[in-house]
PALUM-837342 format. One record per atom (N, C-alpha, C): residue in three letters; atom name; x, y, z. Coordinates in steps of 0.1 Angstrom, whole numbers, plus 2048, in hexadecimal, padded with zeros to 3 digits. Example, Ala and Ser with C-alpha at 12.3 -4.5 7.8 and 13.67 -1.06 7.14 Angstrom:
// residues 2
 residuo atomo  xx  yy  zz
     ALA     N 884 7C7 84E
     ALA    CA 87B 7D3 84E
     ALA     C 884 7DF 84E
     SER     N 880 7EA 847
     SER    CA 889 7F5 847
     SER     C 881 800 84F
END
This chain:
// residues 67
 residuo atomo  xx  yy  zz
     UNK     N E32 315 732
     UNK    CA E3D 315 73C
     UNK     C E3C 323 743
     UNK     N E3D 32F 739
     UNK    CA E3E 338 73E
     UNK     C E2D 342 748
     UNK     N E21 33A 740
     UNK    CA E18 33C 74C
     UNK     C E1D 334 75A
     UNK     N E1D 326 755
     UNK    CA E1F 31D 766
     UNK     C E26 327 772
     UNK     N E31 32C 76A
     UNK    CA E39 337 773
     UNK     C E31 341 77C
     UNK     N E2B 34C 770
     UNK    CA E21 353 775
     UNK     C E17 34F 77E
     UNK     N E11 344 77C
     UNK    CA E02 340 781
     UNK     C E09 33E 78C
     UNK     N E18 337 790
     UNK    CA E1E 331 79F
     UNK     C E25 342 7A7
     UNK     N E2A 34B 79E
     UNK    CA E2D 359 7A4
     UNK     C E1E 35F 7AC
     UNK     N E15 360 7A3
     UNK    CA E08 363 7A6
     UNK     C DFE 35A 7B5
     UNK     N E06 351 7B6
     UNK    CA E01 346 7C0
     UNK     C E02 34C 7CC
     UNK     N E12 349 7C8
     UNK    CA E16 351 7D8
     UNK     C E17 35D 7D9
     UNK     N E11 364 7D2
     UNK    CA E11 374 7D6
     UNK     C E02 375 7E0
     UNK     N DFB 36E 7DB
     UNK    CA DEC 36D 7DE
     UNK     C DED 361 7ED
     UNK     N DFA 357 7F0
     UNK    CA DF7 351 7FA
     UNK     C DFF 35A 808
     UNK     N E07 363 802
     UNK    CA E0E 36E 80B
     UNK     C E05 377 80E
     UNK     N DFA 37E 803
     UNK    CA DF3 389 80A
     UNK     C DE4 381 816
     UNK     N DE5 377 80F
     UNK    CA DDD 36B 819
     UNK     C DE3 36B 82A
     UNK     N DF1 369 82B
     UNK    CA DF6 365 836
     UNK     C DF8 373 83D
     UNK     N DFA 37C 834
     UNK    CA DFB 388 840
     UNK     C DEC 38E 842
     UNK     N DE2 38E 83F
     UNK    CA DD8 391 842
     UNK     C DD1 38B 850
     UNK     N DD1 37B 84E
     UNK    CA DCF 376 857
     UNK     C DD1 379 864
     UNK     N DDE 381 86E
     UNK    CA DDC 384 87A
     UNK     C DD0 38F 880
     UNK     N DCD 397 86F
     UNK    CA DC1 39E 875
     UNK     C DB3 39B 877
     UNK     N DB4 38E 874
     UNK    CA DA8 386 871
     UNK     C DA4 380 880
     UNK     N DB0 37E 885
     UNK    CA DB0 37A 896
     UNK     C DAB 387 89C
     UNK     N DAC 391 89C
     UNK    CA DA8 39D 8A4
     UNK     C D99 39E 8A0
     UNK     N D94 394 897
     UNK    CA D85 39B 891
     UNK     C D7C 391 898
     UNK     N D88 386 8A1
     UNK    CA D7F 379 8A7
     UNK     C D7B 37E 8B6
     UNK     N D84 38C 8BA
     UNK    CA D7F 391 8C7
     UNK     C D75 398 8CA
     UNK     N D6C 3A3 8BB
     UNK    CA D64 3AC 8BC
     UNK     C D56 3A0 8C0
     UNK     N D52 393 8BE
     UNK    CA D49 390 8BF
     UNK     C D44 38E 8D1
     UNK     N D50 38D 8D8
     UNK    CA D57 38C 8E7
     UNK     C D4C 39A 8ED
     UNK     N D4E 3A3 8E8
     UNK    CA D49 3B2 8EF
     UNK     C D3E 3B5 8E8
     UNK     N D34 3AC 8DC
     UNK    CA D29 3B1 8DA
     UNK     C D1F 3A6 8DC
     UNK     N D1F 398 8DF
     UNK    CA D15 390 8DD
     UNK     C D17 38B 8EE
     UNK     N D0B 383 8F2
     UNK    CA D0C 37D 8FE
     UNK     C D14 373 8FB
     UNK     N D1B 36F 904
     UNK    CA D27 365 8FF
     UNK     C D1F 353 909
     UNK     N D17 34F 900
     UNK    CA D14 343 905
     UNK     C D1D 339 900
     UNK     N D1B 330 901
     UNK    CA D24 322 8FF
     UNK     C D27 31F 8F5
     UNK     N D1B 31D 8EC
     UNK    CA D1A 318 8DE
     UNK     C D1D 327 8D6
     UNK     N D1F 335 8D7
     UNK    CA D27 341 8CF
     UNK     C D38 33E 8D5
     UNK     N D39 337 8E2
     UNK    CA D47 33D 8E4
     UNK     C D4F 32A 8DC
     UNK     N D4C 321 8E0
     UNK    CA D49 318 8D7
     UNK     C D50 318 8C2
     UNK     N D46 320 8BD
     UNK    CA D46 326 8B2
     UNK     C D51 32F 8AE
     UNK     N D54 338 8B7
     UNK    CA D5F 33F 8B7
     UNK     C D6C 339 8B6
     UNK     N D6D 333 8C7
     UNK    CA D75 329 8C2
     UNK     C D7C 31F 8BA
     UNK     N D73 317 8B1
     UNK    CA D71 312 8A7
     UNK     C D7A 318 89D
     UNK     N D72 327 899
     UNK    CA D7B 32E 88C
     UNK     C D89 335 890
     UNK     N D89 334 89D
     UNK    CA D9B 33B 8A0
     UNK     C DA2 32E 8A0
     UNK     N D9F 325 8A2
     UNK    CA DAA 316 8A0
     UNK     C DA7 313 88F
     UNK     N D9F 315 88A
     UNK    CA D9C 313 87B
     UNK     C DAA 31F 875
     UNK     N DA8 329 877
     UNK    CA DB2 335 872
     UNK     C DBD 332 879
     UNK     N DC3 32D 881
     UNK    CA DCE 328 885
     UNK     C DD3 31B 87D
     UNK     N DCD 313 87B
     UNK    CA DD1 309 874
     UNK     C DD4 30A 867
     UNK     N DCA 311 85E
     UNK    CA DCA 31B 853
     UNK     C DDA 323 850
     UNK     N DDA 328 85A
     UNK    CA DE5 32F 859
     UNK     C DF2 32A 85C
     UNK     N DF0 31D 863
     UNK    CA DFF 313 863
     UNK     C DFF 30C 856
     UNK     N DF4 30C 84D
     UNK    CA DF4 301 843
     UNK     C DFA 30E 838
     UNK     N DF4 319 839
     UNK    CA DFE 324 82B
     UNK     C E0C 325 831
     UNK     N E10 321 83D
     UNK    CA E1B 327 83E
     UNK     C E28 31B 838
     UNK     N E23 30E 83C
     UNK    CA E25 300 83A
     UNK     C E28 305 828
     UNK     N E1B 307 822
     UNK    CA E1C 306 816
     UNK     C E2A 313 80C
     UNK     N E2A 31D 814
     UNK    CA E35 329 810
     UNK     C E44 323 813
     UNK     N E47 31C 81B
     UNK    CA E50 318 821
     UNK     C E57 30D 816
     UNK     N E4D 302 815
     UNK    CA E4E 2F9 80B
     UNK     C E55 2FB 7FC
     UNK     N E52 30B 7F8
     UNK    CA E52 30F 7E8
     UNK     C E61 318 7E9
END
């Protein structure tokens, strides 16, 4: 009983340092913007992983909310 507790305090300590990290992770999707040619299939890909980390980060927030 008294791990379950732990292992659940420990969860969300680790899904909180998760969610606040995340907005800097958006600032790391613009450095590729100013160093690669930006064709279709890189901006494409980029794309991709900024709606991926958006969704990501509605689903931890969903989940903090819930507990």
């Amino acid at each position: 009983m008294i791990t379950a507790i732990i292992n659940k305090i420990r969860t969300e300590e680790i899904l909180e340092s998760i969610v606040k990290i995340f907005p800097f992770t958006f600032l790391l999707n613009l450095i590729p913007f100013f160093t690669i040619d930006l064709s279709f299939t890189g901006v494409f890909f980029l794309l991709f992983i900024f709606i991926l980390q958006y969704y990501v980060l509605y689903k931890m927030y969903n989940i903090l909310d819930e507990e």
